[in-house]
PyMOL commands that place a pseudoatom at each C-alpha (Angstrom):
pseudoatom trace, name=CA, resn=UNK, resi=1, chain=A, elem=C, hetatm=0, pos=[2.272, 29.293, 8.079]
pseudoatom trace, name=CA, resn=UNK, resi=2, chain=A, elem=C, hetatm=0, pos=[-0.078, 28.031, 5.162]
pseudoatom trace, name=CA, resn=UNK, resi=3, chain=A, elem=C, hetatm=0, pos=[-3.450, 26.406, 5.531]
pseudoatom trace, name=CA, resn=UNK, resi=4, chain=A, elem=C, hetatm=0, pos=[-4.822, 23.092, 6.623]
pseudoatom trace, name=CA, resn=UNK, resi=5, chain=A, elem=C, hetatm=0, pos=[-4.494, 20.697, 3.525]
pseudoatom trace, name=CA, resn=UNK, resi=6, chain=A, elem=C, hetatm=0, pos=[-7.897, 18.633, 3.908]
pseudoatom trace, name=CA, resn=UNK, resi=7, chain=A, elem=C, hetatm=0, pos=[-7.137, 16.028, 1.590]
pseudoatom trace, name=CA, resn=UNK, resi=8, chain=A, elem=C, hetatm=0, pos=[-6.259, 13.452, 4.009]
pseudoatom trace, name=CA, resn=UNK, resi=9, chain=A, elem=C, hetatm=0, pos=[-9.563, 14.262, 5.941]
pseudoatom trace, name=CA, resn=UNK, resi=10, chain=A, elem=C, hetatm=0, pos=[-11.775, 14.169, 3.258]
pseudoatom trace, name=CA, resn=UNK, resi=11, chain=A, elem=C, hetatm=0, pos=[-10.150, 10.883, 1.066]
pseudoatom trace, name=CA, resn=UNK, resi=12, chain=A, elem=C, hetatm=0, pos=[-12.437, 8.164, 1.309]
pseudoatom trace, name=CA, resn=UNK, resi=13, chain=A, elem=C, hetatm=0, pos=[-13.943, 9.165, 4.622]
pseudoatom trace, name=CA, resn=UNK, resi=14, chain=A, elem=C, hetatm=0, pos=[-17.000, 11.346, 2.961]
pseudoatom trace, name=CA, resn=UNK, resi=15, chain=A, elem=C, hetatm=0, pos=[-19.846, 10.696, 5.356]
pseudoatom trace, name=CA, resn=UNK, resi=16, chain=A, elem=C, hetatm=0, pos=[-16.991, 11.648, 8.275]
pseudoatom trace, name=CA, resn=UNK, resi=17, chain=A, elem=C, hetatm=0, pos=[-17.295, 15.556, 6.816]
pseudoatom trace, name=CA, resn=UNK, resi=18, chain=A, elem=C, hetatm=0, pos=[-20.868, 16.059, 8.387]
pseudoatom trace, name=CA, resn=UNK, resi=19, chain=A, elem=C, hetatm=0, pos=[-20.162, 14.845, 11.451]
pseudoatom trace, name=CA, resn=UNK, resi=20, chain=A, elem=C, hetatm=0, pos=[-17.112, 16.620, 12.563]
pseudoatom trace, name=CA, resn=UNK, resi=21, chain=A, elem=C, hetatm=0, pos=[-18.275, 20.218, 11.364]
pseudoatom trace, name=CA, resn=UNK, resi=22, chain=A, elem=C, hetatm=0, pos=[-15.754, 21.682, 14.082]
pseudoatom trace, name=CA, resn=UNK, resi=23, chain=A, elem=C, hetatm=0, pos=[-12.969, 20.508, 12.046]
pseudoatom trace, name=CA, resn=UNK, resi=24, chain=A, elem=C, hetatm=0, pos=[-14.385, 21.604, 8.246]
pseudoatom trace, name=CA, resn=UNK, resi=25, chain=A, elem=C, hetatm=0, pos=[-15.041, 25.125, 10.152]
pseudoatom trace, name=CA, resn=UNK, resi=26, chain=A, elem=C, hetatm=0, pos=[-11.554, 25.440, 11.516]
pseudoatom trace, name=CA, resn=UNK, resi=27, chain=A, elem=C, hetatm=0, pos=[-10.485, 24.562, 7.598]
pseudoatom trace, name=CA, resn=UNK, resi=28, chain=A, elem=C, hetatm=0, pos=[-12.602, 26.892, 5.934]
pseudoatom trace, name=CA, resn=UNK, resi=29, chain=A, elem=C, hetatm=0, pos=[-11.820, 29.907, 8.357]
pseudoatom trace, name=CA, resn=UNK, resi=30, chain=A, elem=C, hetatm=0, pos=[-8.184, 28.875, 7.669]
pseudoatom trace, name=CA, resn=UNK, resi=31, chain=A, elem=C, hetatm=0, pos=[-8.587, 29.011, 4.223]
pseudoatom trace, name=CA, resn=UNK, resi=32, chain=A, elem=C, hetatm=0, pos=[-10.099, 31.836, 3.868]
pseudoatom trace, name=CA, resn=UNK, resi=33, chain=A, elem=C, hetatm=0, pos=[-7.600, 33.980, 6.414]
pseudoatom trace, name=CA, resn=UNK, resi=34, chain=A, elem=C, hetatm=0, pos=[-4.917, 32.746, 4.318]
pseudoatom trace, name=CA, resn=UNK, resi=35, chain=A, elem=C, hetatm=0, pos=[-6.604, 33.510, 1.417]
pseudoatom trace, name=CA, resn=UNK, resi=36, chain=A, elem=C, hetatm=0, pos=[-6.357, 30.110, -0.163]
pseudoatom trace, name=CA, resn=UNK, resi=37, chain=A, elem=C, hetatm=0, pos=[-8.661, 29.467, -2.591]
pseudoatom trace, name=CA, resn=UNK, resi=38, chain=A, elem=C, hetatm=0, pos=[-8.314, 26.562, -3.908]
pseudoatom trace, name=CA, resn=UNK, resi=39, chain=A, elem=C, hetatm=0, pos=[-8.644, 24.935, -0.680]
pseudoatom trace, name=CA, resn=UNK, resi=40, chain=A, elem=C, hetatm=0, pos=[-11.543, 27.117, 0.474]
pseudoatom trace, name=CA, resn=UNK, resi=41, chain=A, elem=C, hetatm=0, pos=[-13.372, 25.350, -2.942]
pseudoatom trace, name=CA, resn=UNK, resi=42, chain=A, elem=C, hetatm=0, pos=[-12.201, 21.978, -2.307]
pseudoatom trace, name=CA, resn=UNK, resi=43, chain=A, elem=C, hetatm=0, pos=[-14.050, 22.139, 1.210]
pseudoatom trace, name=CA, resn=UNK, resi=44, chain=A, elem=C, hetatm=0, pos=[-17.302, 23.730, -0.471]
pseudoatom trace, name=CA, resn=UNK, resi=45, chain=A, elem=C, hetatm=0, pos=[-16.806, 21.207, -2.835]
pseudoatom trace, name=CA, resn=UNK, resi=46, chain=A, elem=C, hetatm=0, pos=[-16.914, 18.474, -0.230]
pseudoatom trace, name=CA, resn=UNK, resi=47, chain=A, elem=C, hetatm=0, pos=[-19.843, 19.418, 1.671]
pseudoatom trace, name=CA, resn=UNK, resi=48, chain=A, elem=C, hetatm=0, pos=[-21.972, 19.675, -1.891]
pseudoatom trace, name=CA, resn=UNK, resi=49, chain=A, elem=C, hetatm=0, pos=[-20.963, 16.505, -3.295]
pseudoatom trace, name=CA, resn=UNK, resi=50, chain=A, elem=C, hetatm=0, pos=[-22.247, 14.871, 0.151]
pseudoatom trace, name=CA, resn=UNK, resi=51, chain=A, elem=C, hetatm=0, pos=[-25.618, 16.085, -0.464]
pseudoatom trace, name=CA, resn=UNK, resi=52, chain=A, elem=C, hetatm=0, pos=[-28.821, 15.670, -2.732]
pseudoatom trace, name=CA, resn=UNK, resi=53, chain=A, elem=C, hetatm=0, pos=[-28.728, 19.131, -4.527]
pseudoatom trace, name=CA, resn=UNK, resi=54, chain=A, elem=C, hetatm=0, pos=[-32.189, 19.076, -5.431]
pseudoatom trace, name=CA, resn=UNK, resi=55, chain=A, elem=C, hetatm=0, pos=[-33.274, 19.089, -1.682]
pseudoatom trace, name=CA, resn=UNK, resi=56, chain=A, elem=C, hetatm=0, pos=[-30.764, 21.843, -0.535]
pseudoatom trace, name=CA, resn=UNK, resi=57, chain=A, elem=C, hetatm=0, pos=[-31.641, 23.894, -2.775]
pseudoatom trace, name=CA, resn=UNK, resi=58, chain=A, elem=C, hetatm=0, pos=[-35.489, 23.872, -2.057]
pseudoatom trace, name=CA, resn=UNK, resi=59, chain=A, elem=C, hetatm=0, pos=[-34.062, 23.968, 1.647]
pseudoatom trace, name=CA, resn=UNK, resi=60, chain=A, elem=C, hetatm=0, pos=[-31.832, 26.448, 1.298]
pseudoatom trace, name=CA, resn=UNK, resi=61, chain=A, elem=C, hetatm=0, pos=[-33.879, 28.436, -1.152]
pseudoatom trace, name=CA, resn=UNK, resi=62, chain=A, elem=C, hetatm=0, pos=[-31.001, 28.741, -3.206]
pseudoatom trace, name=CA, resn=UNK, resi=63, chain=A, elem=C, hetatm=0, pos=[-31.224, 28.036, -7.170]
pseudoatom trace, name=CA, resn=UNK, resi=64, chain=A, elem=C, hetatm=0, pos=[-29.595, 24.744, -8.214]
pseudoatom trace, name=CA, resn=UNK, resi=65, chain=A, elem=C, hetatm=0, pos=[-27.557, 26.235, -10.983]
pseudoatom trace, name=CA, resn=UNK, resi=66, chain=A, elem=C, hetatm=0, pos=[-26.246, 28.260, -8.151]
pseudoatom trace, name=CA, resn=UNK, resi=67, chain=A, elem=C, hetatm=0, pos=[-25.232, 24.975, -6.364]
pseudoatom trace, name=CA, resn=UNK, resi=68, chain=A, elem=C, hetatm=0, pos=[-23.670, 23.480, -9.522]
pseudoatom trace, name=CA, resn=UNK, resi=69, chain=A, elem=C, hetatm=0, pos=[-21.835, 26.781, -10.129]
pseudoatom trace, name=CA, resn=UNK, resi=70, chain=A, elem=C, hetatm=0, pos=[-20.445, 26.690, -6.313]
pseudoatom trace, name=CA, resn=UNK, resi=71, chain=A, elem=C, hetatm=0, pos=[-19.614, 23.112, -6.694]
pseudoatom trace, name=CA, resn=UNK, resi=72, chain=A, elem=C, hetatm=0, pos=[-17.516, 24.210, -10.341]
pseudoatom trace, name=CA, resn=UNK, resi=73, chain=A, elem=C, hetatm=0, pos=[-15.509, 27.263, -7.955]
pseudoatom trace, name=CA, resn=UNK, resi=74, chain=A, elem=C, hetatm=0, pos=[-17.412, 29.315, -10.474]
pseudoatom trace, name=CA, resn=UNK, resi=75, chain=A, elem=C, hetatm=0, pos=[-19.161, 32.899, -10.370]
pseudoatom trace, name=CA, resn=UNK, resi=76, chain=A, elem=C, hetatm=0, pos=[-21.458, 32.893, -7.133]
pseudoatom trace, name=CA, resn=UNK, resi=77, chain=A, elem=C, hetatm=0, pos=[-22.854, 34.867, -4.508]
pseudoatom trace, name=CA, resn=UNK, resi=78, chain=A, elem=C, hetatm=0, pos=[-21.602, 34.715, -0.830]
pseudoatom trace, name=CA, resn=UNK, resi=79, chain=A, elem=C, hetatm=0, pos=[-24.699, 35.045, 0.057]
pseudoatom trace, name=CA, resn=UNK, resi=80, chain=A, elem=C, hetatm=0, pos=[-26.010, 31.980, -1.563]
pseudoatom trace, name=CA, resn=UNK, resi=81, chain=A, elem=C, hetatm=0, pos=[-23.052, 30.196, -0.092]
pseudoatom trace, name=CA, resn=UNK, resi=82, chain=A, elem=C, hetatm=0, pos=[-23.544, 31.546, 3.866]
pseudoatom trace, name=CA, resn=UNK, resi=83, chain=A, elem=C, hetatm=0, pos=[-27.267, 29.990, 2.733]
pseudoatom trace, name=CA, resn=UNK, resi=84, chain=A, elem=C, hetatm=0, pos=[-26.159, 26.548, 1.045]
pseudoatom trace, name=CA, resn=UNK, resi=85, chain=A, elem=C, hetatm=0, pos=[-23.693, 26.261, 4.756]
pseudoatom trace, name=CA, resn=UNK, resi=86, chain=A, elem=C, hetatm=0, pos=[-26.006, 26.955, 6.884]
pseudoatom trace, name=CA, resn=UNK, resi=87, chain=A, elem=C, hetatm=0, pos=[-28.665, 24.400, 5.240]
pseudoatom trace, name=CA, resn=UNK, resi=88, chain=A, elem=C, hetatm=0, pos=[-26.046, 21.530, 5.121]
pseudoatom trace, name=CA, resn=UNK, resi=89, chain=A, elem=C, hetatm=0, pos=[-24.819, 22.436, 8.787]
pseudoatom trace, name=CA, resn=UNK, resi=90, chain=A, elem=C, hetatm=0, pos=[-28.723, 22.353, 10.076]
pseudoatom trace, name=CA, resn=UNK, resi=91, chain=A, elem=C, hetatm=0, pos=[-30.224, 19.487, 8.220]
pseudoatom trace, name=CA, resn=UNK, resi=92, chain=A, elem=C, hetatm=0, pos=[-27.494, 17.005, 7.351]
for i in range(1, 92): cmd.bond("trace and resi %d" % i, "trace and resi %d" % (i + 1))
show_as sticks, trace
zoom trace
């Protein structure tokens, strides 16, 4: 069994993401317990381009070239991630 390919979900239906954060966490925890990558940053990537960065990262106390980094599947914390997810899933 492989994980949940999101594309479908995500194509042209943006704004849909936000609201049906049951679905992106069922993703992600797929993602990650099949140790797909490159779908774990596609859904990351998702959730960050649906945002203004500048106000999650005041919000989420989390540095904006951290943000741009996540959103580039480069070299960040999980930390600053768990952070970034929780802001989106509390004030978007």
């Amino acid at each position: 069994m492989t994980s949940i390919n999101s594309d479908n979900f995500f194509l042209g239906r943006g704004e849909v993401f936000l609201k049906d954060r049951e679905r992106f966490i069922m993703w992600l925890a797929q993602a990650l317990y099949y140790g797909d990558e490159e779908e774990m940053f596609k859904l990351i990537r998702s959730s960050l381009k649906l945002v203004n960065k500048e106000e999650l990262s005041k919000k989420s106390n989390v540095p904006i070239a951290t943000i741009y980094r996540m959103m580039n599947s480069e070299n960040f914390r999980i930390k600053s991630l768990l952070r970034v997810l929780k802001t989106i899933s509390t004030h978007y």
